[in-house]
LUMVEX-77978 format. One record per residue (C-alpha): residue in three letters; x, y, z. Coordinates in steps of 0.05 Angstrom, whole numbers, plus 5000, padded with zeros to 4 digits. Each point is the difference from the previous one (the first is absolute). Layout:
% residues N
ALAXYZ
...
***
This chain:
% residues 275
UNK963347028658
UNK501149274987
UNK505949564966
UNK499249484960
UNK497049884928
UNK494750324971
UNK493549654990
UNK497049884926
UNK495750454977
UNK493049895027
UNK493350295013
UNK494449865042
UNK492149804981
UNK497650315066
UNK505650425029
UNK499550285073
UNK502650654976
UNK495250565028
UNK505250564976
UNK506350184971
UNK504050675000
UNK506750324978
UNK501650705039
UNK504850464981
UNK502050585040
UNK504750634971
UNK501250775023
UNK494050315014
UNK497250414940
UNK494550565023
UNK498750094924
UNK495349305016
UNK495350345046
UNK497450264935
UNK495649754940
UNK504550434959
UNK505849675032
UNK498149294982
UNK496950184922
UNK507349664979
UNK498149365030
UNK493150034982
UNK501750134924
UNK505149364997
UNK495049515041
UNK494050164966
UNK499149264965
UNK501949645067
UNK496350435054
UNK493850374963
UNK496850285074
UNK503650455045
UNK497150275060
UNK503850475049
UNK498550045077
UNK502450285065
UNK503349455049
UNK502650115064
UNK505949705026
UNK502649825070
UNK507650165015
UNK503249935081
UNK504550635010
UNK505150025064
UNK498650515049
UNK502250075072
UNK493949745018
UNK501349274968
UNK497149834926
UNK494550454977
UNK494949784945
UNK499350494954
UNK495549964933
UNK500150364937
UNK495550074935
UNK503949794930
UNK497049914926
UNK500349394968
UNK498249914935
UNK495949254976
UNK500949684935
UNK495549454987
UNK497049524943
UNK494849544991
UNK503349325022
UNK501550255077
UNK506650294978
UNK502150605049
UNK506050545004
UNK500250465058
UNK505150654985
UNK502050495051
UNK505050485021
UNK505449525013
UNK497949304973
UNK496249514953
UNK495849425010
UNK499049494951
UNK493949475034
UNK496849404970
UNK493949665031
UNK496949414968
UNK500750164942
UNK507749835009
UNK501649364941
UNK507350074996
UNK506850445014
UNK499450164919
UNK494150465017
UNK503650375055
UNK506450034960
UNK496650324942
UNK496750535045
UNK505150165049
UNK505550114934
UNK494750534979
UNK499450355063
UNK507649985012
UNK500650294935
UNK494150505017
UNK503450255062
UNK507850044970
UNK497750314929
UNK493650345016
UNK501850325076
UNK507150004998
UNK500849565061
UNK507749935005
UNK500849515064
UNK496149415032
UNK500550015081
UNK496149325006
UNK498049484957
UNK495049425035
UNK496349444972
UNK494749665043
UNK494949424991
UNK494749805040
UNK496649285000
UNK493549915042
UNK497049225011
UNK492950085022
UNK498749405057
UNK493949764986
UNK494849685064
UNK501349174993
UNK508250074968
UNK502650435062
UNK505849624998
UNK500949914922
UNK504450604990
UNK504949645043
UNK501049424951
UNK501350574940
UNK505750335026
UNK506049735033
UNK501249815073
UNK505050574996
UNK493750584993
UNK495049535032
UNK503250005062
UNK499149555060
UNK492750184997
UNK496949364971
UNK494449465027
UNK505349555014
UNK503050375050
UNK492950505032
UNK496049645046
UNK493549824967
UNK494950505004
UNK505350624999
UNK498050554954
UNK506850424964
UNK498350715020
UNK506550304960
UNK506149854983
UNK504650504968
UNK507649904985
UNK505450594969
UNK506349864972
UNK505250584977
UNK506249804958
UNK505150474966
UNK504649864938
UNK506850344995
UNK500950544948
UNK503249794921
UNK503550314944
UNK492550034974
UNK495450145049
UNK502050755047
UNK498349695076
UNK497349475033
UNK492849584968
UNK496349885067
UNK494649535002
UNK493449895048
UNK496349375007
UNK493850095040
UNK496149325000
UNK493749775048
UNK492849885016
UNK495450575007
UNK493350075032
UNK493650294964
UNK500550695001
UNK506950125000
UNK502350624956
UNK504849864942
UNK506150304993
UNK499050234932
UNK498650644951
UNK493450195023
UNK499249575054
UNK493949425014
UNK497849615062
UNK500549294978
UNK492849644994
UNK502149305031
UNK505549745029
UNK506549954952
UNK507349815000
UNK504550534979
UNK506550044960
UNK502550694991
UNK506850044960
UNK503350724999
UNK506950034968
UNK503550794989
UNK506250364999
UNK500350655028
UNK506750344976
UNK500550574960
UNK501949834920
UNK499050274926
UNK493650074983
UNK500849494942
UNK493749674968
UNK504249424974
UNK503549975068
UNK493550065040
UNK496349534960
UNK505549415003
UNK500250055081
UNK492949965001
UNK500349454954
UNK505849665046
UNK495050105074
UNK493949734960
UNK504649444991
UNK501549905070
UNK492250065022
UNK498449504945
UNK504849475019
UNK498550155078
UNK492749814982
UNK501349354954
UNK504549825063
UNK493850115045
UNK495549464969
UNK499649275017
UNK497949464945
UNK493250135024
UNK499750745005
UNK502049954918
UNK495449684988
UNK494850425037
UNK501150584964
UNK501049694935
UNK507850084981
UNK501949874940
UNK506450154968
UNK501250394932
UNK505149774943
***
């Protein structure tokens, strides 16, 4: 997503981080519809994911038609595996959903999951090819009344935008402010198609809806950096495979955000680098 060197290994005292996901999509398999179906996966992710809960959801698809686009919806399964510390996986017909809410403290604790479920879903179901593979992080800075502007000084000029007190007429309220950025990177020898990126960055009023796993209006107004980086190319399904790429977008997220913050905004949310 970007060039240049990596950042040092770091972590943050009070990280924006609302939630953090890894999707993976593969050939549907109606076998999933079915407790019996998903016993495999249940078995070999007892120890992380002790709760499951299964559920009707319906889902909204446009079909062509002479007419124009029609919406038409549909009822799936998916199955929920939970724990204790906020910890979710979503399973259905044709994908997996690995989410992390605040109880996120580090890649280590998705790595260690997501190699269990990739394991889970090549050893257990027999799942043979990967269609998608997405990784997706989303910060949320709350704005609070008397610092409107402070969220301005913790991110750079680049994702603050024009947007500033030095350049509004005093007395002008920010309504919203939303920016979108898509790139693409070319195909390797290691990676089966291109690694697109989306960097959706701006100010939000009260009340706006997320875009997350089970969505939420916000409570006050809130700056927004929303970094989604996937490939979508048929490959192997590969554990070892699937588990390096991810390792190589959470890499690009993570050096997007270090990139993000000014002096100040490190400070704010208390970075401090690991040896």
């Amino acid at each position: 997503m970007i060039g240049g060197p990596r950042p040092e290994s770091f972590r943050l005292r009070d990280a924006p981080l609302v939630q953090a996901l890894v999707q993976v999509k593969f050939p549907l398999l109606a076998r999933l519809e079915t407790l019996a179906g998903v016993a495999p996966v249940q078995e070999r992710l007892m120890t992380l994911f002790p709760y499951m809960n299964q559920q009707k959801v319906t889902e909204l698809q446009l079909n062509m038609s002479p007419s124009g686009m029609t919406p038409q919806t549909s009822m799936t399964t998916v199955t929920e595996f939970t724990d204790d510390e906020g910890w979710r996986l979503s399973l259905g017909p044709g994908e997996m959903t690995l989410t992390a809410g605040s109880s996120y403290a580090g890649v280590d604790g998705i790595v260690g999951r997501l190699a269990a479920v990739l394991s889970a879903l090549h050893d257990g179901l027999g799942i043979r090819r990967c269609e998608r593979l997405g990784v997706r992080f989303l910060n949320v800075v709350d704005v609070m009344e008397g610092e409107e502007w402070a969220w301005t000084e913790w991110f750079r000029a680049e994702l603050a935008g024009w947007v500033t007190p030095q350049v509004l007429a005093s007395g002008t309220r920010l309504l919203a402010t939303i920016s979108e950025t898509r790139l693409a990177r070319s195909a390797s020898a290691d990676v089966p198609g291109e690694v697109q990126s989306v960097v959706r960055h701006g100010f939000l009023p009260a009340g706006s809806v997320l875009p997350m796993v089970g969505p939420a209006p916000l409570a006050q107004p809130s700056f927004l950096l929303d970094l989604d980086v996937f490939l979508q190319a048929p490959q192997r399904f590969d554990p070892e495979v699937l588990l390096e790429q991810f390792q190589n977008m959470h890499s690009d997220i993570e050096g997007f955000f270090y990139w993000s913050l000014t002096d100040s905004g490190k400070e704010h949310f208390g970075l401090e680098h690991i040896d």
